[in-house]
C-alpha positions in Angstrom: -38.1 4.9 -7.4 -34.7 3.9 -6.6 -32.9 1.0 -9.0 -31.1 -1.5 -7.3 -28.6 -4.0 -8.8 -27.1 -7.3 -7.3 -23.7 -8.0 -8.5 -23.2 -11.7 -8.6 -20.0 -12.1 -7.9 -18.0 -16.0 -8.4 -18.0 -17.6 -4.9 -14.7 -20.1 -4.1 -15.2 -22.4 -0.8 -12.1 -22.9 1.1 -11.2 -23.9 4.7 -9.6 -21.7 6.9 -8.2 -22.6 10.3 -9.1 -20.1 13.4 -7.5 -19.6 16.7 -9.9 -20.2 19.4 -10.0 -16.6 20.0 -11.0 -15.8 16.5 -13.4 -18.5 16.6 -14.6 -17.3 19.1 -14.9 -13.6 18.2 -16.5 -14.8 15.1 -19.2 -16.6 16.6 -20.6 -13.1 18.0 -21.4 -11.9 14.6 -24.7 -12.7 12.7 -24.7 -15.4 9.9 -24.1 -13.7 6.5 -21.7 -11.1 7.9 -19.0 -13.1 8.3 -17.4 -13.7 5.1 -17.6 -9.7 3.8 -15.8 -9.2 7.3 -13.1 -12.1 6.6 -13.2 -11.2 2.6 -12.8 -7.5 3.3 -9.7 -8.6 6.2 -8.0 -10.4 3.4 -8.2 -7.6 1.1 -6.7 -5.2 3.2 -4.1 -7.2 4.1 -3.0 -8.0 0.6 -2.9 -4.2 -0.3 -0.7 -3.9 3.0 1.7 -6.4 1.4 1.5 -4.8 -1.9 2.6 -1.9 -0.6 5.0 -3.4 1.4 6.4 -5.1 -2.0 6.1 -1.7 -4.2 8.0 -0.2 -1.1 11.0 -2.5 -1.5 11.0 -2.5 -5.0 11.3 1.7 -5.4 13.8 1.4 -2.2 15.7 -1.1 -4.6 15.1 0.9 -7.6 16.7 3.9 -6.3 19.4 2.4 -3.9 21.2 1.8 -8.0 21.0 5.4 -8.9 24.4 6.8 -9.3 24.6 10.8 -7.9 25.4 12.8 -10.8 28.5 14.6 -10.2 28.3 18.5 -10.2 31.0 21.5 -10.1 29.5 23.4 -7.7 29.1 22.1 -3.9 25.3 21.9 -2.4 26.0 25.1 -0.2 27.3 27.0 -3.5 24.6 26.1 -5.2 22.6 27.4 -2.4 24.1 30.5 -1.8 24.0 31.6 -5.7 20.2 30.7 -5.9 19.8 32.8 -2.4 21.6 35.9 -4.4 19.5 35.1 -7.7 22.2 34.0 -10.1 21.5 30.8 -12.4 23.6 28.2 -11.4 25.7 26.1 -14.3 25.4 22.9 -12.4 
């Protein structure tokens, strides 16, 4: 026997405005479908702008890191890993 459980989730009415053509593409699908298609739109749209924010904010974060000087060059440092010596940079 399989147990199945309805989650009750809190419903919020709002009006949303359509383009004709979404209207009309909306109109094809079946009664009770729609809003888990528009809610699950929504959703991924906000975690695209989420992203988008976290994005900008690590870009940001990083753009104030300072280089830290070192006394070899990136090629020295290179070639002395290459030939197996510890570098003191």
């Amino acid at each position: 026997m399989k147990n199945t459980r309805q989650v009750e989730h809190e419903k919020i009415r709002t009006t949303l405005y359509l383009t004709p053509e979404n209207k009309q593409g909306l109109d094809r699908i079946p009664r009770g479908q729609k809003t888990a298609l528009m809610n699950r739109a929504i959703a991924g749209a906000l975690k695209e702008l989420e992203k988008k924010e976290n994005a900008k904010q690590f870009v940001d974060m990083i753009a104030g890191v300072t280089p830290v000087p070192t006394p070899l060059s990136s090629e020295e440092m290179i070639r002395q890993l290459r030939a197996g010596k510890e570098t003191d940079a």
